[in-house]
Residue frames as qw, qx, qy, qz and C-alpha x, y, z in Angstrom:
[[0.277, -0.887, -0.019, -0.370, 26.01, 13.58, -70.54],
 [0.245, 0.425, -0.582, 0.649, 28.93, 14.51, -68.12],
 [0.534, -0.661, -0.523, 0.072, 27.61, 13.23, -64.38],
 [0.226, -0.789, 0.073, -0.567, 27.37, 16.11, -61.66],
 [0.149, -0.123, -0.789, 0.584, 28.54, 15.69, -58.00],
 [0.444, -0.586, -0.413, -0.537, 24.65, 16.50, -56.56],
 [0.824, -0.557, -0.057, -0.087, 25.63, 15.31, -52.64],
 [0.575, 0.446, -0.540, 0.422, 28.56, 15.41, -51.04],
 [0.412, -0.452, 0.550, -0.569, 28.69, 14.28, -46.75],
 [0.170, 0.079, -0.982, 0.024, 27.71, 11.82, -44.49],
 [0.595, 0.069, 0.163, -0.784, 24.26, 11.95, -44.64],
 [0.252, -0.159, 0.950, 0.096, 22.83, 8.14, -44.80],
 [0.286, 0.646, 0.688, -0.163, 19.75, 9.70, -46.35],
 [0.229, -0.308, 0.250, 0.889, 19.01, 12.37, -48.97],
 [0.377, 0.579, 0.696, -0.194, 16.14, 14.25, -50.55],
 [0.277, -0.011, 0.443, 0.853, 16.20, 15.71, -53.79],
 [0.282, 0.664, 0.630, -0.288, 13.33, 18.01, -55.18],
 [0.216, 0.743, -0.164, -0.611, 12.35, 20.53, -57.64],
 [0.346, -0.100, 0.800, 0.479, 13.67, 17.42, -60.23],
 [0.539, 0.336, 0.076, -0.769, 11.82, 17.78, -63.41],
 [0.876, 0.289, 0.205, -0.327, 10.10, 15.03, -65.57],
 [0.639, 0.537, -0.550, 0.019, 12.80, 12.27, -67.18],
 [0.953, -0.110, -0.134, 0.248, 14.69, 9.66, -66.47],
 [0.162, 0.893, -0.396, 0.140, 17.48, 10.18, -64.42],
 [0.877, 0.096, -0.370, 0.291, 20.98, 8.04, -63.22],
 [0.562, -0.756, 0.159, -0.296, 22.03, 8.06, -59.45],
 [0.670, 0.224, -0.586, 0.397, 25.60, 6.27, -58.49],
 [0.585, -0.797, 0.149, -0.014, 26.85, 6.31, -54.42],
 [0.713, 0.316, -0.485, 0.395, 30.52, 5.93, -53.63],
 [0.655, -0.732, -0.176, 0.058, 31.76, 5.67, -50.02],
 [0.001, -0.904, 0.428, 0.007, 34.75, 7.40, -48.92],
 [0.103, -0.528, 0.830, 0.150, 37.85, 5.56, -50.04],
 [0.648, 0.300, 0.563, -0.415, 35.15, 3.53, -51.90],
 [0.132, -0.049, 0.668, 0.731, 34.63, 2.56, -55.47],
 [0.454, 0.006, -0.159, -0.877, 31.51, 3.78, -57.06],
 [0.422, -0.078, 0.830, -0.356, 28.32, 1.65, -57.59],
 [0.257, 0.413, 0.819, 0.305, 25.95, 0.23, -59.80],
 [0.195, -0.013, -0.088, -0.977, 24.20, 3.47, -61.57],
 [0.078, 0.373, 0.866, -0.323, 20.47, 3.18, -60.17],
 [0.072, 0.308, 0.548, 0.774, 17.99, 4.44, -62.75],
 [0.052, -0.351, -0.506, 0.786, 15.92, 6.75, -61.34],
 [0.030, -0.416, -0.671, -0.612, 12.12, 7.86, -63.45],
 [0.032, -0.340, -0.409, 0.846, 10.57, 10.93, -62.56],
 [0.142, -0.411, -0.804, -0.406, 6.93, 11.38, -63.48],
 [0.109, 0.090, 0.477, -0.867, 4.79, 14.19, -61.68],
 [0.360, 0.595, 0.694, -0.189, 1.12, 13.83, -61.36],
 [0.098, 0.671, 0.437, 0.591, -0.97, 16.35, -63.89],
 [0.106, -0.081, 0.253, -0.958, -1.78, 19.68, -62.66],
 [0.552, -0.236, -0.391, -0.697, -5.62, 18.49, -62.70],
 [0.828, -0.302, -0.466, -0.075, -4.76, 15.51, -60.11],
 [0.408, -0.033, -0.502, 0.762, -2.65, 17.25, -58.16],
 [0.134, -0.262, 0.130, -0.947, -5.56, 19.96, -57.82],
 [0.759, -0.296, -0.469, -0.342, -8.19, 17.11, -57.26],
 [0.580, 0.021, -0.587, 0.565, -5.33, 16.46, -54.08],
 [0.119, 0.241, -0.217, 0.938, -5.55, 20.17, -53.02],
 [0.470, -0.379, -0.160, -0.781, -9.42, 20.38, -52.92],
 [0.817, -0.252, -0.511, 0.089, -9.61, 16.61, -51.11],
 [0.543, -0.321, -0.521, 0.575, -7.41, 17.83, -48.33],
 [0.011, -0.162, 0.248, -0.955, -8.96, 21.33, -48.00],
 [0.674, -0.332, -0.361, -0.553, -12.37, 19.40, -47.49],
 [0.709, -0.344, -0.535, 0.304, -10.84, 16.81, -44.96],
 [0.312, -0.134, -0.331, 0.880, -8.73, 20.46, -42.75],
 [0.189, -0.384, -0.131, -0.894, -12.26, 22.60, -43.42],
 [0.753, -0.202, -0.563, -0.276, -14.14, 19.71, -42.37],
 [0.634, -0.212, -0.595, 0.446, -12.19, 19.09, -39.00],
 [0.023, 0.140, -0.150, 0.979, -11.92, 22.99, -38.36],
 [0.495, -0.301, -0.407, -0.706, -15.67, 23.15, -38.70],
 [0.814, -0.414, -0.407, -0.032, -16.33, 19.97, -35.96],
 [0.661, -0.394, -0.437, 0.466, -14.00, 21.42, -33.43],
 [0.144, -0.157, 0.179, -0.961, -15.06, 25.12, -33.68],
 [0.569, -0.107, -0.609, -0.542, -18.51, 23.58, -33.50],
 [0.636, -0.363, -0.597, 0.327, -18.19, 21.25, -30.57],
 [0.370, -0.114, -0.404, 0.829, -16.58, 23.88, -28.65],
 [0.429, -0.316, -0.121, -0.838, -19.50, 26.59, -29.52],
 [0.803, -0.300, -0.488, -0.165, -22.21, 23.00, -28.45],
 [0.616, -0.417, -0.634, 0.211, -20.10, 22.49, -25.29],
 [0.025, 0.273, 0.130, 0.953, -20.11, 26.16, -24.21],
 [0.355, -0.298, -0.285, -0.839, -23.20, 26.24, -24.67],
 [0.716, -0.371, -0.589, 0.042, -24.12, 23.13, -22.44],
 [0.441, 0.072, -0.438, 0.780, -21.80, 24.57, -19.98],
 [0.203, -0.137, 0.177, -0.953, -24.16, 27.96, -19.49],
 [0.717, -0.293, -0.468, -0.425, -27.56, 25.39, -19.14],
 [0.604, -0.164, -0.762, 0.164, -26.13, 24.02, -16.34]]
């Protein structure tokens, strides 16, 4: 395979996404630089079953928090008008 430019600047970081499943091969060169060592790179996305087991886990932990701090607030309210 022919390599791609993917990045070009002076970012000293870079995130890549959307990559799909395989094995892929990453080089840097600094300006007026020679290239580097080609850094093998192995993309592997969860299943679609453990990534939905993810989805449901954190809409239990953000329902769950919603829930205790509409809650409280109703409870201290309510304490509020007793006094």
């Amino acid at each position: 395979a022919n390599p791609i430019e993917v990045y070009h600047g002076v970012d000293r970081s870079t995130t890549f996404s959307g990559r799909q499943d395989g094995v892929s091969f990453f080089r840097v060169k600094s300006e007026g630089g020679s290239w580097g060592e080609p850094l093998k790179v192995v993309i592997q996305h969860h299943s679609l079953g453990e990534a939905l087991i993810y989805l449901a886990a954190g809409a239990a932990v953000f329902l769950s928090t919603a829930a205790l701090v509409i809650f409280g607030h109703i409870q201290h309210r309510r304490e509020g008008l007793h006094q």
